[in-house]
Each structure stands twice: as C-alpha cells, then as structure tokens.
C-alpha positions in Angstrom: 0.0 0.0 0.0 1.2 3.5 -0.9 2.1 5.7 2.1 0.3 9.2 2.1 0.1 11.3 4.9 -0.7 14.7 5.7 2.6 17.4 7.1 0.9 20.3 8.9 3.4 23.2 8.9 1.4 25.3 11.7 -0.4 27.9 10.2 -3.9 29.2 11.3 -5.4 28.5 7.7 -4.5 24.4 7.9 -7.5 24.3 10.3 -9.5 27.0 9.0 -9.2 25.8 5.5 -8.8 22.2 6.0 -5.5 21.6 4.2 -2.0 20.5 4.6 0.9 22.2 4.2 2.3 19.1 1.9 0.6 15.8 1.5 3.4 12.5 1.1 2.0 10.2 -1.7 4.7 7.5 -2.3 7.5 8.6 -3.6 5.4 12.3 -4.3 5.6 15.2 -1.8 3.0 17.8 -2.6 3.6 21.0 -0.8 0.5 23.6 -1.0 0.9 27.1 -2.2 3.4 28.1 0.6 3.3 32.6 1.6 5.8 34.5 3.5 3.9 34.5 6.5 6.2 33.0 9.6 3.9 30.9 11.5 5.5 31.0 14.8 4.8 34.5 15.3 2.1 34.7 12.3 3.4 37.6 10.6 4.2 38.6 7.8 7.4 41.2 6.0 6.1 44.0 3.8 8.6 43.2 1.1 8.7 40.7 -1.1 12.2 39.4 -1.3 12.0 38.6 2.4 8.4 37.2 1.9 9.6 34.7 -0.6 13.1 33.7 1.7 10.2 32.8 4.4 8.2 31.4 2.2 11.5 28.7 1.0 11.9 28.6 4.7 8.1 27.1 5.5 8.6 24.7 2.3 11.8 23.3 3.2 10.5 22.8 6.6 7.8 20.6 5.0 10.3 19.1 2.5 12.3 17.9 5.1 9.8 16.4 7.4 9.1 14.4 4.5 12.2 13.3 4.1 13.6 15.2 1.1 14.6 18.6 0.0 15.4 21.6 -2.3 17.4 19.4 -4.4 14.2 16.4 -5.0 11.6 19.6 -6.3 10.9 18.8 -10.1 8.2 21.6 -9.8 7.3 25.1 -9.1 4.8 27.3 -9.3 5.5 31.3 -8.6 2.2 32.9 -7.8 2.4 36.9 -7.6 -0.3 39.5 -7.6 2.2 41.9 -9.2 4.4 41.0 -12.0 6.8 43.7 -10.9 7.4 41.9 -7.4 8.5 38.6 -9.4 12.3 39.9 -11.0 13.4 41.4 -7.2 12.8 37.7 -5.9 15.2 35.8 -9.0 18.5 35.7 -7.1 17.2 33.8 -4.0 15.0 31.7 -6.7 18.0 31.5 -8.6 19.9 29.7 -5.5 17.1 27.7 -4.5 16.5 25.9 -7.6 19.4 27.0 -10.1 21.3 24.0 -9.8 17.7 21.4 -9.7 16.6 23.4 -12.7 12.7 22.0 -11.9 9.9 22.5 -14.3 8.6 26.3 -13.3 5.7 28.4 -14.0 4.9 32.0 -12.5 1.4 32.6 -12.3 -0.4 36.4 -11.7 -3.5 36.1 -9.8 -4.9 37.9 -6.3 -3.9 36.1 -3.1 -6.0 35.2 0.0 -4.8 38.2 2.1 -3.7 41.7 0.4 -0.4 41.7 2.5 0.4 38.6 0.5 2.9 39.5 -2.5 3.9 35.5 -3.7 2.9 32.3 -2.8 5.1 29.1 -3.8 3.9 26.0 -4.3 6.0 22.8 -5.0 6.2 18.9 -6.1 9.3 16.4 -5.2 10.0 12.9 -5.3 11.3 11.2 -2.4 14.5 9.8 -3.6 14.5 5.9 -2.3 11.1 5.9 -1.1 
C-alpha cells in the first residue's frame, strides 16, 4: 500500500481551510501554495524578497519532514499579484533551484490576504522511497 500522509506546517489557515501544508503520496511530496507568512509568530514582511526567503523557509521545513529537500523539487509554481514583485525575488529563486533546474511556471493572480505578494507551491520525489 502507498504511504500518504498529511505534514501540517502550523499555520492558522491548515485548520481553518482544512488543508495540509504538503501531503506525502509515495514517492510524491505535494507542498501547497506556501506565503511568507512566519507561523511561529504569524506575521508577515512587507517586502517581497523577504516574503519569498520565508516562504522557502516554510517549504523546506515541509520538505524535510518528509524526508527530502530543495534538491528532489521537479516543480514550481511562482504565484504573484504583481508582475513587478516577481524579477526582485530571481536571485534567492536562482539559488534555490538553479542547480535542480525543476519545471517552473509564475502565475499572476490575487492572493487570500492583500499583504500577501507570492505564494510558492511545490512537487518532489522522495529519492528511495
């Protein structure tokens, strides 16, 4: 039988929403649109570069609980209500995933909350699961 099983990450909306910050299927991690918001203290930065550094940090939390990492993502999704707010965050992207190279779309659509400038969302593959 397949293992699949739910990684909360510890934001308010998990419960409010009913989701999961990433869902293990197999060898498949799932990890849902991801914001800058810092859970601990749920805030969130009014700029965007630091917005999407948390929002790598809240996604490599998950990736890591299920047992992989930046290096297993085959792909992205960069979702921005501002097209201009997407070139600032390229050299932190550009580290994260520059040597993975995963398949990557950016995407401009509102977000949930107006202090909200990108959300990330990400698939890997567990290697030896």
């Amino acid at each position: 039988m397949t293992e699949r099983r739910a990684i909360l990450g510890g934001s308010t909306f998990e419960e409010q929403i009913g989701y999961a910050r990433a869902v293990v299927d197999g060898d498949r991690v799932h990890v849902s649109g991801t914001t800058g918001f810092d859970y601990a203290t749920m805030t969130i930065s009014d700029d965007v570069r630091e917005q999407a550094e948390q929002c790598l940090r809240n996604i490599g939390d998950a990736l890591a609980e299920a047992g992989c990492g930046f290096g297993d993502v085959v792909r992205v999704r960069y979702i921005l209500p501002d097209r201009e707010d997407f070139e600032p965050c390229w050299p932190l992207l550009r580290r994260t995933f520059g040597a993975v190279r995963p398949a990557a779309t950016m995407l401009m659509c509102g977000l949930a909350d107006p202090r909200m400038k990108i959300e990330i969302e990400v698939d890997a593959r567990r290697p030896g699961a």
